[in-house]
Backbone atoms as SQL, in Angstrom:
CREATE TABLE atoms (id INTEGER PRIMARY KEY, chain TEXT, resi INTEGER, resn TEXT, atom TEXT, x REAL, y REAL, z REAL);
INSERT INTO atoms VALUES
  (1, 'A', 1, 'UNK', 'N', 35.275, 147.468, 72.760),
  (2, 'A', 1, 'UNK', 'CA', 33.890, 147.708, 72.461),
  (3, 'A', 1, 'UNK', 'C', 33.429, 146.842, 71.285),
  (4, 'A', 2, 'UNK', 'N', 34.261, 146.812, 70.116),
  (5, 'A', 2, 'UNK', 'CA', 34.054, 145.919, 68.982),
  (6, 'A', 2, 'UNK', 'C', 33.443, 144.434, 69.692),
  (7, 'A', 3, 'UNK', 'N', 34.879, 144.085, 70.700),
  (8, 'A', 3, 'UNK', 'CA', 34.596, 142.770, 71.129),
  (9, 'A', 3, 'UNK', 'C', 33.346, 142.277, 71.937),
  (10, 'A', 4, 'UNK', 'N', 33.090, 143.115, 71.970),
  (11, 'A', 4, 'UNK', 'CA', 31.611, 143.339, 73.240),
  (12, 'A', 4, 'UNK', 'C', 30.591, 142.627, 71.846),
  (13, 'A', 5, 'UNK', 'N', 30.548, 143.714, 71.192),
  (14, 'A', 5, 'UNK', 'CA', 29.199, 143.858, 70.665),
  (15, 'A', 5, 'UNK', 'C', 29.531, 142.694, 69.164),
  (16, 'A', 6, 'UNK', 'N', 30.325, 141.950, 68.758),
  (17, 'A', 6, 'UNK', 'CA', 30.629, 140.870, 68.215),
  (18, 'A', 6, 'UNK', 'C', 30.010, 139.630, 69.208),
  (19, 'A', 7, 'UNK', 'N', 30.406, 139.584, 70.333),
  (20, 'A', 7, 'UNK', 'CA', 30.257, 138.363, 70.908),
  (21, 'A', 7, 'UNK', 'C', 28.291, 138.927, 71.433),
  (22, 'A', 8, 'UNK', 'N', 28.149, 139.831, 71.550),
  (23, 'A', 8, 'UNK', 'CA', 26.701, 139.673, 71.633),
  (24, 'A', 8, 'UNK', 'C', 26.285, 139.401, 70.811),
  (25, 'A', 9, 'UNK', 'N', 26.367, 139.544, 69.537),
  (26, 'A', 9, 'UNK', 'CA', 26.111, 139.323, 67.758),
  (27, 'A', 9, 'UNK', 'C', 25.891, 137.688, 68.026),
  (28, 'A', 10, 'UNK', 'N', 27.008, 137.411, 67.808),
  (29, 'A', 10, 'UNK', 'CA', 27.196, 135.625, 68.075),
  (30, 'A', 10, 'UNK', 'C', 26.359, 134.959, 69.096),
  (31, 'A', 11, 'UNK', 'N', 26.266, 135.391, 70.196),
  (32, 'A', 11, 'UNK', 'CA', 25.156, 135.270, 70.947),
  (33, 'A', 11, 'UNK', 'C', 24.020, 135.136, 70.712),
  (34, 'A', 12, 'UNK', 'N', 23.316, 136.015, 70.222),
  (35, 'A', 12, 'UNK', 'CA', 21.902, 136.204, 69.523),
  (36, 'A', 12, 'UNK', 'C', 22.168, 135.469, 68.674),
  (37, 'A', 13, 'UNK', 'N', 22.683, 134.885, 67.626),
  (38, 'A', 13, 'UNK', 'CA', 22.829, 134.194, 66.464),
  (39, 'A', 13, 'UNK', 'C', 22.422, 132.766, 66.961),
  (40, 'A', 14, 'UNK', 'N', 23.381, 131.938, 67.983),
  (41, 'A', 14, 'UNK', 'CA', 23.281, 131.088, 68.131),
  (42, 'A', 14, 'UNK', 'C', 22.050, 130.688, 68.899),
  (43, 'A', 15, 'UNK', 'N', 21.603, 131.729, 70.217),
  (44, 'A', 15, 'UNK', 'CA', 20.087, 131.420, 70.723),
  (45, 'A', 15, 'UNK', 'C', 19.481, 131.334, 69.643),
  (46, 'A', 16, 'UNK', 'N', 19.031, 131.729, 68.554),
  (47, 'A', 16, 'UNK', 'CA', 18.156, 132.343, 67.779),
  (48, 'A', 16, 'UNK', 'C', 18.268, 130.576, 66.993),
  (49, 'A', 17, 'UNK', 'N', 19.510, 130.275, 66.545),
  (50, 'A', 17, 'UNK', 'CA', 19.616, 128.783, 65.945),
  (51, 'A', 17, 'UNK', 'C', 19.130, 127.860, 66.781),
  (52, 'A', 18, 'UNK', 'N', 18.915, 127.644, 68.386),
  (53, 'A', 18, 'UNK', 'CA', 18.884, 126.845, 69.386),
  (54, 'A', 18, 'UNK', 'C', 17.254, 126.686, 69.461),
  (55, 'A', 19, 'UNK', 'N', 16.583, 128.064, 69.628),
  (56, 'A', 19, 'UNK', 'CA', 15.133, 127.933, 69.303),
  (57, 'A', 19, 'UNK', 'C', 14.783, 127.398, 68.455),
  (58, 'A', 20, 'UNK', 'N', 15.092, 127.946, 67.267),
  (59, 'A', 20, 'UNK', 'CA', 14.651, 127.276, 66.082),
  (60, 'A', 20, 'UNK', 'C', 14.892, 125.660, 66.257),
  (61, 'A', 21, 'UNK', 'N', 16.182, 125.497, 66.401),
  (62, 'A', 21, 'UNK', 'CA', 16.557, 123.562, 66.540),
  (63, 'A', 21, 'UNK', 'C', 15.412, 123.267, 66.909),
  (64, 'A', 22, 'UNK', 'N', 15.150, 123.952, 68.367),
  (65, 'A', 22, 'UNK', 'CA', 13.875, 123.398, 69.470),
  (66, 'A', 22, 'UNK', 'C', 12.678, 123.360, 69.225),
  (67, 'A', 23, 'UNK', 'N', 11.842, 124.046, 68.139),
  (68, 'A', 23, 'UNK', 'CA', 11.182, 124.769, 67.892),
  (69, 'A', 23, 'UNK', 'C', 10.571, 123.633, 67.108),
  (70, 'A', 24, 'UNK', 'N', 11.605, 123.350, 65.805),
  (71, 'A', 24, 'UNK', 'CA', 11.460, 122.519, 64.743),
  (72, 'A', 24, 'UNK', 'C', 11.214, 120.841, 65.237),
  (73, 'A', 25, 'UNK', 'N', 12.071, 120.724, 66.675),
  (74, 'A', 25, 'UNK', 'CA', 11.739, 119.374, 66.905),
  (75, 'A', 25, 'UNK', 'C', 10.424, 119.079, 67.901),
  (76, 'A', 26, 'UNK', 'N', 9.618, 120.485, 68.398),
  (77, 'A', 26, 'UNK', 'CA', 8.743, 119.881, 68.999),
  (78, 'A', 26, 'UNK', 'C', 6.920, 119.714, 68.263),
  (79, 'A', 27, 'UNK', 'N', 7.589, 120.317, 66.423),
  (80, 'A', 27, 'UNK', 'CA', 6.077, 120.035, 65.859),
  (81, 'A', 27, 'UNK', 'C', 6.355, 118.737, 65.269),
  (82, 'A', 28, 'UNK', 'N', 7.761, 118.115, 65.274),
  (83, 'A', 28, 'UNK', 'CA', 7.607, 116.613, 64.730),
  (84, 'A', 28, 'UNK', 'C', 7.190, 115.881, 65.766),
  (85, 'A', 29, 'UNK', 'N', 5.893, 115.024, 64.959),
  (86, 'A', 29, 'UNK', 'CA', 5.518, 114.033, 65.739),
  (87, 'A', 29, 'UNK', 'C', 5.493, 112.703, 65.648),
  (88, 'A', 30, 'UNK', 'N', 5.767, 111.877, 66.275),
  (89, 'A', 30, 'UNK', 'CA', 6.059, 110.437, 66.094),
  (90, 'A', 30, 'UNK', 'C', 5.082, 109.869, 64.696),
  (91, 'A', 31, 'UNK', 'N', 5.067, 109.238, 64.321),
  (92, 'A', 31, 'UNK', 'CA', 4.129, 108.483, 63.085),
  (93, 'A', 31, 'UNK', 'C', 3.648, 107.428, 63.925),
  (94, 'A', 32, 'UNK', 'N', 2.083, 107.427, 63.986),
  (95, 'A', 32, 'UNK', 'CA', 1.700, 106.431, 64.532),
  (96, 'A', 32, 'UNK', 'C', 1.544, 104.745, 64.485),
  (97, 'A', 33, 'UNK', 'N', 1.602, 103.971, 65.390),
  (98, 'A', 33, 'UNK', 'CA', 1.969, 102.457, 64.982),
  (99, 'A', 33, 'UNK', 'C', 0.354, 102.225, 64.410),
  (100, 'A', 34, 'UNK', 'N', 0.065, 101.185, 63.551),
  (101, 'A', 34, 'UNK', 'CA', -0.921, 100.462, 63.861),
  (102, 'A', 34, 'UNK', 'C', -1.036, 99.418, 63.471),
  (103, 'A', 35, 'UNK', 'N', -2.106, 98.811, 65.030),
  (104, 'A', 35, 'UNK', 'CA', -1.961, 97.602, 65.017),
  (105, 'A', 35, 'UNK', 'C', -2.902, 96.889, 63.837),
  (106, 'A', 36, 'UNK', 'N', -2.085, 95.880, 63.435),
  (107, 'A', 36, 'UNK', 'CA', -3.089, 95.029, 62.466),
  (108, 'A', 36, 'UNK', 'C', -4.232, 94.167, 62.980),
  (109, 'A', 37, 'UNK', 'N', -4.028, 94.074, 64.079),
  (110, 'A', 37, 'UNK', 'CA', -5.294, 93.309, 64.963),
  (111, 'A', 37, 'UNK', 'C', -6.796, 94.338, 64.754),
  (112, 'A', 38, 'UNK', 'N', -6.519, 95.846, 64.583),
  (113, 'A', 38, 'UNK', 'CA', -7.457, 96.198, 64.574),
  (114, 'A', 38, 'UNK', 'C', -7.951, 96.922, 63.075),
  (115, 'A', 39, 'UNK', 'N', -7.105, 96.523, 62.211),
  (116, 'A', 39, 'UNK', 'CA', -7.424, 96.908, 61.176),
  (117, 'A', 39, 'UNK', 'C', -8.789, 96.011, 60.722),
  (118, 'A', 40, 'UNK', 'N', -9.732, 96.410, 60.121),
  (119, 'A', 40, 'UNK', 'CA', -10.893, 95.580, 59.640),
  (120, 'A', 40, 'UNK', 'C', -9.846, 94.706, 58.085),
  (121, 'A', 41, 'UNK', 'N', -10.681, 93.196, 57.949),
  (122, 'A', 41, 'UNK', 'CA', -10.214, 92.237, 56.836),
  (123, 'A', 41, 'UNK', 'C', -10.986, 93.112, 56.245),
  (124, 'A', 42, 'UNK', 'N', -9.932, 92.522, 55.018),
  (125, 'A', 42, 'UNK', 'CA', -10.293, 93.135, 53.182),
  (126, 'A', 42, 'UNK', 'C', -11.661, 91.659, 53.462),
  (127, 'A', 43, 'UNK', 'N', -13.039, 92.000, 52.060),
  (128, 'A', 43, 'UNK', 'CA', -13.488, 91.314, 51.883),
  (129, 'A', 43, 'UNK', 'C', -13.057, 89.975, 51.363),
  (130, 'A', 44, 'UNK', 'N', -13.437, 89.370, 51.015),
  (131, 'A', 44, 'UNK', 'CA', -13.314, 87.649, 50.424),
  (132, 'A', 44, 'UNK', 'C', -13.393, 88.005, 48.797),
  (133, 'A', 45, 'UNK', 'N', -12.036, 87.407, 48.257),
  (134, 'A', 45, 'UNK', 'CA', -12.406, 87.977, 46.764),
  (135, 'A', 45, 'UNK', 'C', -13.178, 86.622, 46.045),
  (136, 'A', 46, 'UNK', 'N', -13.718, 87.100, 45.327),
  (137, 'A', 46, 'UNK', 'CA', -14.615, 85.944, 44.565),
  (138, 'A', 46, 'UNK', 'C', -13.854, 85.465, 43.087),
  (139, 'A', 47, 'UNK', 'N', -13.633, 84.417, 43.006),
  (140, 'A', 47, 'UNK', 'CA', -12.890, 83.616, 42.252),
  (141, 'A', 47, 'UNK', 'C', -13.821, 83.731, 40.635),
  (142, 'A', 48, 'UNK', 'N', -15.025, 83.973, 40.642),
  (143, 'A', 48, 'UNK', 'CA', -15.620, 83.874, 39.465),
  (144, 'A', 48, 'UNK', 'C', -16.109, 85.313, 39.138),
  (145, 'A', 49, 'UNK', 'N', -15.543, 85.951, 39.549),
  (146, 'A', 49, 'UNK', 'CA', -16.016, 87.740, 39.586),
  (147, 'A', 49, 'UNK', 'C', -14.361, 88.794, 39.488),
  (148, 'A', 50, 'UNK', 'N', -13.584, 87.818, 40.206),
  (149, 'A', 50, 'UNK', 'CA', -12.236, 88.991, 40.502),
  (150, 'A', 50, 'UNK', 'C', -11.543, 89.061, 39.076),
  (151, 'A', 51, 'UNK', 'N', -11.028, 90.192, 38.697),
  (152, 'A', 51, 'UNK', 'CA', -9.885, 90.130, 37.778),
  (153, 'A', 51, 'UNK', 'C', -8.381, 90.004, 38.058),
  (154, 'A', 52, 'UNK', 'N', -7.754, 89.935, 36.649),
  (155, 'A', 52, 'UNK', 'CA', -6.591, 89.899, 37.396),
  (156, 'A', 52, 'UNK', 'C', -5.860, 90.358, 37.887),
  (157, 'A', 53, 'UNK', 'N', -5.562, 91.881, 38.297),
  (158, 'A', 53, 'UNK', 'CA', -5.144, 92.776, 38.793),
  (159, 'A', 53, 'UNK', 'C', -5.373, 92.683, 40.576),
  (160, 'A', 54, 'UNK', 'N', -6.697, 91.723, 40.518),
  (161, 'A', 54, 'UNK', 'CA', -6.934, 91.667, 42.142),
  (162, 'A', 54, 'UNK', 'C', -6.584, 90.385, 42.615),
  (163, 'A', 55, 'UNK', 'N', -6.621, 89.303, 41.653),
  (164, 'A', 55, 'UNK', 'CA', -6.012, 88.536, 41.818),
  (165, 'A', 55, 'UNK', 'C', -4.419, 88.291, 42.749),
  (166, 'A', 56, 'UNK', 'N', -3.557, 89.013, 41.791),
  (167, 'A', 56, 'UNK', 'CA', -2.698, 89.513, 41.302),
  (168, 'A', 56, 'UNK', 'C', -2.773, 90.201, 43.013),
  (169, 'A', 57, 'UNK', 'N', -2.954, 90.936, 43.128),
  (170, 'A', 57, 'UNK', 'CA', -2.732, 91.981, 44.818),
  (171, 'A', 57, 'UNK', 'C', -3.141, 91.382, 45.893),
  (172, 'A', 58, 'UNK', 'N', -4.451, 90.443, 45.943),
  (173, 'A', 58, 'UNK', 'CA', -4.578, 90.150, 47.012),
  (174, 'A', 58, 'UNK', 'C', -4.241, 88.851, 47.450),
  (175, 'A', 59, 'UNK', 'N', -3.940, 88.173, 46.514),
  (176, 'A', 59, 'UNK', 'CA', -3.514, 86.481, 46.620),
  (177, 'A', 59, 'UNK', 'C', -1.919, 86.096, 47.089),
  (178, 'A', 60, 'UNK', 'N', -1.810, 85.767, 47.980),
  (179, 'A', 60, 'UNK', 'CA', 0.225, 85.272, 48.454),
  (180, 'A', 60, 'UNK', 'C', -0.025, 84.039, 47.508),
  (181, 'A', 61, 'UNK', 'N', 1.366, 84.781, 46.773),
  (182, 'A', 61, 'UNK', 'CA', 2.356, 83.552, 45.868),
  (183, 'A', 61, 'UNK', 'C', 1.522, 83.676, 44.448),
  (184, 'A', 62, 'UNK', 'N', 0.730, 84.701, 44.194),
  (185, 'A', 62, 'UNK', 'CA', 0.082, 84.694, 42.679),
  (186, 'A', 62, 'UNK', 'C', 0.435, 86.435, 42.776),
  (187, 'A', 63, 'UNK', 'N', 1.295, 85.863, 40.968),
  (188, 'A', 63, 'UNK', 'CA', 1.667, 86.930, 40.878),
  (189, 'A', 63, 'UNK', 'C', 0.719, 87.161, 38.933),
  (190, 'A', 64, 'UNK', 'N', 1.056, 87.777, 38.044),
  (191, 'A', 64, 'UNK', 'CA', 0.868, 88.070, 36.712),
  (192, 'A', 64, 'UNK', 'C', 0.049, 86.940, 36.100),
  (193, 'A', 65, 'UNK', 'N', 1.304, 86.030, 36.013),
  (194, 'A', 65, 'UNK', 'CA', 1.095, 84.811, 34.909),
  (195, 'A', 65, 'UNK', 'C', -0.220, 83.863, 36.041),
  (196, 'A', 66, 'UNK', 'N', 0.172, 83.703, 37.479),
  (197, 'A', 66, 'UNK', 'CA', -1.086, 82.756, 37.843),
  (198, 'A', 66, 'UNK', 'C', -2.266, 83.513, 37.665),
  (199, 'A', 67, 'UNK', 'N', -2.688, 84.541, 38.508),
  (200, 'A', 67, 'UNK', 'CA', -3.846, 85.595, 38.400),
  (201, 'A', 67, 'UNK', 'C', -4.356, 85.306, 36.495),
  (202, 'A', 68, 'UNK', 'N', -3.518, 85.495, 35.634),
  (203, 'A', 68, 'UNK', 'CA', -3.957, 85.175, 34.508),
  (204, 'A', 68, 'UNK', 'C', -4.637, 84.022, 33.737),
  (205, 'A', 69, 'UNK', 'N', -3.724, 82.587, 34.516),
  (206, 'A', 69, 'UNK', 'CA', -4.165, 81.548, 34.514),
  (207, 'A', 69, 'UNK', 'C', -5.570, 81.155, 35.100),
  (208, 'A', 70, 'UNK', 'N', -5.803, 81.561, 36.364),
  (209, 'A', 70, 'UNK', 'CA', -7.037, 81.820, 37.025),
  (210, 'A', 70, 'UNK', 'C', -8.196, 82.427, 36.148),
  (211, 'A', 71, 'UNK', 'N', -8.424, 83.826, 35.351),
  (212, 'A', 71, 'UNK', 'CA', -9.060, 84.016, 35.143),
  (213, 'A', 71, 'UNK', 'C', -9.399, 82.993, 33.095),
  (214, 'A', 72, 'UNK', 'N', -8.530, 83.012, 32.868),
  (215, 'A', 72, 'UNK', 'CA', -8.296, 81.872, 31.817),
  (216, 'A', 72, 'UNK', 'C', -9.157, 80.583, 31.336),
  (217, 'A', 73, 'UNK', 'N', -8.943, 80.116, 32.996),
  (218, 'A', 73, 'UNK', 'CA', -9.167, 78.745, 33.169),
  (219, 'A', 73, 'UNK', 'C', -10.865, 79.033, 33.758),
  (220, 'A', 74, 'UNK', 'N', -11.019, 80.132, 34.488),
  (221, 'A', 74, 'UNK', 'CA', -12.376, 80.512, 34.613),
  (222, 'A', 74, 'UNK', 'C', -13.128, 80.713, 32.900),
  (223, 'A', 75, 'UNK', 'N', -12.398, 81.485, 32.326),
  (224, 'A', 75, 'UNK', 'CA', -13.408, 81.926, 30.668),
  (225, 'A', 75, 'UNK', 'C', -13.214, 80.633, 30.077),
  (226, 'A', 76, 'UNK', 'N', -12.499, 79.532, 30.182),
  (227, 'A', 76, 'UNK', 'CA', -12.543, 78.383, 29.179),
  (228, 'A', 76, 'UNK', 'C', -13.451, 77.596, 30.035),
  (229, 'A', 77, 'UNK', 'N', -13.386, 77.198, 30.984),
  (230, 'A', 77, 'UNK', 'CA', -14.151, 76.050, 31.961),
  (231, 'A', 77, 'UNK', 'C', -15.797, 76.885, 32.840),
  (232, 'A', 78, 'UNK', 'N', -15.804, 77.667, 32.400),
  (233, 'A', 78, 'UNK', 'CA', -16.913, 78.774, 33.571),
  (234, 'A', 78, 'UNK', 'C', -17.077, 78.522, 34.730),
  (235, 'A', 79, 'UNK', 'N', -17.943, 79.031, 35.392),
  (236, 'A', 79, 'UNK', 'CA', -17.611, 79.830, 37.137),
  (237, 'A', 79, 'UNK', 'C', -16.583, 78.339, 37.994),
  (238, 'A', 80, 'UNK', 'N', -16.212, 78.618, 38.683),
  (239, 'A', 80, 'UNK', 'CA', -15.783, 78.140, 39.630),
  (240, 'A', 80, 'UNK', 'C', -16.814, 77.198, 40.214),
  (241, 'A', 81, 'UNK', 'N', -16.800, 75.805, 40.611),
  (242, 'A', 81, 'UNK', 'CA', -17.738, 75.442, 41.388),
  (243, 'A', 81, 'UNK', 'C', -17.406, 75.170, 43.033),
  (244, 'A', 82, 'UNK', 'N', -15.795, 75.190, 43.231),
  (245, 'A', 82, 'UNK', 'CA', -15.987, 75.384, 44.602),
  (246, 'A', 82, 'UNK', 'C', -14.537, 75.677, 44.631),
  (247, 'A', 83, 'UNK', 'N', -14.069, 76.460, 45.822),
  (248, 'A', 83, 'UNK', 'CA', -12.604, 76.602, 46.178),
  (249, 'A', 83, 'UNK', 'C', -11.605, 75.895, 45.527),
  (250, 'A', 84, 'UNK', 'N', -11.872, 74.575, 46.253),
  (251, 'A', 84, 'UNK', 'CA', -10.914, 73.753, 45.645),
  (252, 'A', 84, 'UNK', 'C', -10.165, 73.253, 44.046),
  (253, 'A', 85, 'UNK', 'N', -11.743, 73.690, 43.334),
  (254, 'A', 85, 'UNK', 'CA', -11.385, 73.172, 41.861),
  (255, 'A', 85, 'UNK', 'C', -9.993, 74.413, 41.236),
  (256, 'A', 86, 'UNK', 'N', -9.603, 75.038, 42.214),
  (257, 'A', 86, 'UNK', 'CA', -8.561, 76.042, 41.483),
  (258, 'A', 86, 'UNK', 'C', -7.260, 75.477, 41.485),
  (259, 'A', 87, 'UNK', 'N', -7.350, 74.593, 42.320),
  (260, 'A', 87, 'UNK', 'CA', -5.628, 73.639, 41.772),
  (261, 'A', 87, 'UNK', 'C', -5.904, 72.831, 40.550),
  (262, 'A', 88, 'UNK', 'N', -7.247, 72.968, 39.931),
  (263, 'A', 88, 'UNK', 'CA', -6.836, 72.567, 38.540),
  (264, 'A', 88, 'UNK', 'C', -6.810, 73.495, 37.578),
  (265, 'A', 89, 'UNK', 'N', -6.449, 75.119, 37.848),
  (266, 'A', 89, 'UNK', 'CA', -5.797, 75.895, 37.499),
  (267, 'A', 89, 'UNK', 'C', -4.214, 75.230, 37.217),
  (268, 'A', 90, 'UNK', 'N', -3.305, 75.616, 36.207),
  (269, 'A', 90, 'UNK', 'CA', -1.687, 75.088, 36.128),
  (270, 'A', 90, 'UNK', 'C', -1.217, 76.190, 36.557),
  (271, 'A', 91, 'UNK', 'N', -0.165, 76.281, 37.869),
  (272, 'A', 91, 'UNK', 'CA', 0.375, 76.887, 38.430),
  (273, 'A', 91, 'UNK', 'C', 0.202, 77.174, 39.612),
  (274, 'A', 92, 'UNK', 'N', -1.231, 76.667, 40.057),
  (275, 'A', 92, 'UNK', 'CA', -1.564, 76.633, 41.690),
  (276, 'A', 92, 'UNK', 'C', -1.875, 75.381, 41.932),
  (277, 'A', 93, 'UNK', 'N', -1.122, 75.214, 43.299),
  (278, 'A', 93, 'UNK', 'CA', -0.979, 73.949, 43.563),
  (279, 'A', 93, 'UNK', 'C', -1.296, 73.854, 44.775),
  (280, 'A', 94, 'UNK', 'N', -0.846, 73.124, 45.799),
  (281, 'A', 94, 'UNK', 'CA', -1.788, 73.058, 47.539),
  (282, 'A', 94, 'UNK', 'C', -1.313, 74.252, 48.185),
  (283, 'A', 95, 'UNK', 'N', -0.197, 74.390, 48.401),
  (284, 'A', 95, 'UNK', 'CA', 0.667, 75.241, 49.007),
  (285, 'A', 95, 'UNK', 'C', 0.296, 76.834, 48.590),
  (286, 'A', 96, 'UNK', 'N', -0.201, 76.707, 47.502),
  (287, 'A', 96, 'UNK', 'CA', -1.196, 78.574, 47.320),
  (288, 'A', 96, 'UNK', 'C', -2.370, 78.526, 47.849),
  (289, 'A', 97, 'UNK', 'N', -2.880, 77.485, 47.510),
  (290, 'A', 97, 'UNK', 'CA', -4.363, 76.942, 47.702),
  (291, 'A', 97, 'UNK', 'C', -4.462, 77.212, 49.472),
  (292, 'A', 98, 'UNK', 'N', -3.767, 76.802, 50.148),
  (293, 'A', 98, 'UNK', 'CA', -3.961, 76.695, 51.621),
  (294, 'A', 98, 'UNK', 'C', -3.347, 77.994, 51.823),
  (295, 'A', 99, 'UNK', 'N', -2.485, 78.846, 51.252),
  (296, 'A', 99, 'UNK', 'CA', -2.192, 80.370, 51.764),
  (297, 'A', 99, 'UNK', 'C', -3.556, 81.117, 51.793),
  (298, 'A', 100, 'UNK', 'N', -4.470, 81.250, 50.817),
  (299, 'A', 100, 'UNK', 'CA', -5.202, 81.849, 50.243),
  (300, 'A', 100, 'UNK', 'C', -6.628, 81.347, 50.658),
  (301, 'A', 101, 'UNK', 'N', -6.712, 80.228, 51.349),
  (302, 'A', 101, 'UNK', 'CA', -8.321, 79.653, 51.155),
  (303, 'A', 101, 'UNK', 'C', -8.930, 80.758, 52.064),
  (304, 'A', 102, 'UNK', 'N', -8.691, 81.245, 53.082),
  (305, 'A', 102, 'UNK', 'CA', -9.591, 81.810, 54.041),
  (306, 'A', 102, 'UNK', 'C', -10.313, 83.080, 53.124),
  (307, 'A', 103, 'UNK', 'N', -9.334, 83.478, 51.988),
  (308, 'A', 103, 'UNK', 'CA', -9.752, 85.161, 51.325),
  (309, 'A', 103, 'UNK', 'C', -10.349, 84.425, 50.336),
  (310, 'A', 104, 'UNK', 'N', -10.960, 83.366, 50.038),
  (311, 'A', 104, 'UNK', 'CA', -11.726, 82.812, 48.729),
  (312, 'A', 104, 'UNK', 'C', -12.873, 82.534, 48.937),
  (313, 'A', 105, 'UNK', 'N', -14.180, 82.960, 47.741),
  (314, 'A', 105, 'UNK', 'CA', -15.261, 82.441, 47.355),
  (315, 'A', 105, 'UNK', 'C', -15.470, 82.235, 46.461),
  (316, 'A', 106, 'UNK', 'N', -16.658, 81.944, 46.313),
  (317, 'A', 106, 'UNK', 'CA', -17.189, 81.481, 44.530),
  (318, 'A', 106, 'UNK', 'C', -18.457, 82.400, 44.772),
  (319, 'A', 107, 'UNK', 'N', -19.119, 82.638, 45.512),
  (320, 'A', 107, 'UNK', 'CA', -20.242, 83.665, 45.761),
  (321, 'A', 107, 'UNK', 'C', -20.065, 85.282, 45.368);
């Protein structure tokens, strides 16, 4: 009789763990993908307006010291007069310049 009502014990124990397992895996839900095709572009940062912190985040290959140089070379020389004049920033050179031109204005 012991053995009876032990192995029903164990029984119930383990259904009771099996639901739950089941239970727990059917409110996880996948994390959704998304695509970058449909994400909307960040605006165009403006070279005579951005600081360096945005510099700094939104620019590939400018990190602290260029973002700094940038705004630098903006307060000593004033606004920007066109894209290009930022490789006479020291530290950006073509190879940033052409990562970055599409996210640049002077407007």
């Amino acid at each position: 009789m012991l053995k009876a009502k032990l192995s029903s014990l164990l029984f119930a124990v383990l259904a009771s763990m099996s639901l739950a397992v089941a239970a727990a895996e059917t409110k996880t839900q996948p994390v959704p993908v998304v695509n970058t095709a449909e994400v909307a572009p960040v605006g165009k940062i403006n070279l005579n307006t951005a600081d360096v912190a945005t510099l700094q985040r939104e620019l590939l290959g400018v990190g602290a010291v260029k973002a700094q140089a940038i705004v630098a070379y903006r307060d000593e020389h004033g606004d920007f007069a066109s894209v290009d004049e930022l490789l006479e920033v020291k530290g950006i050179g073509a190879a940033t310049l052409e990562k970055n031109r599409d996210k640049l204005s002077i407007n």
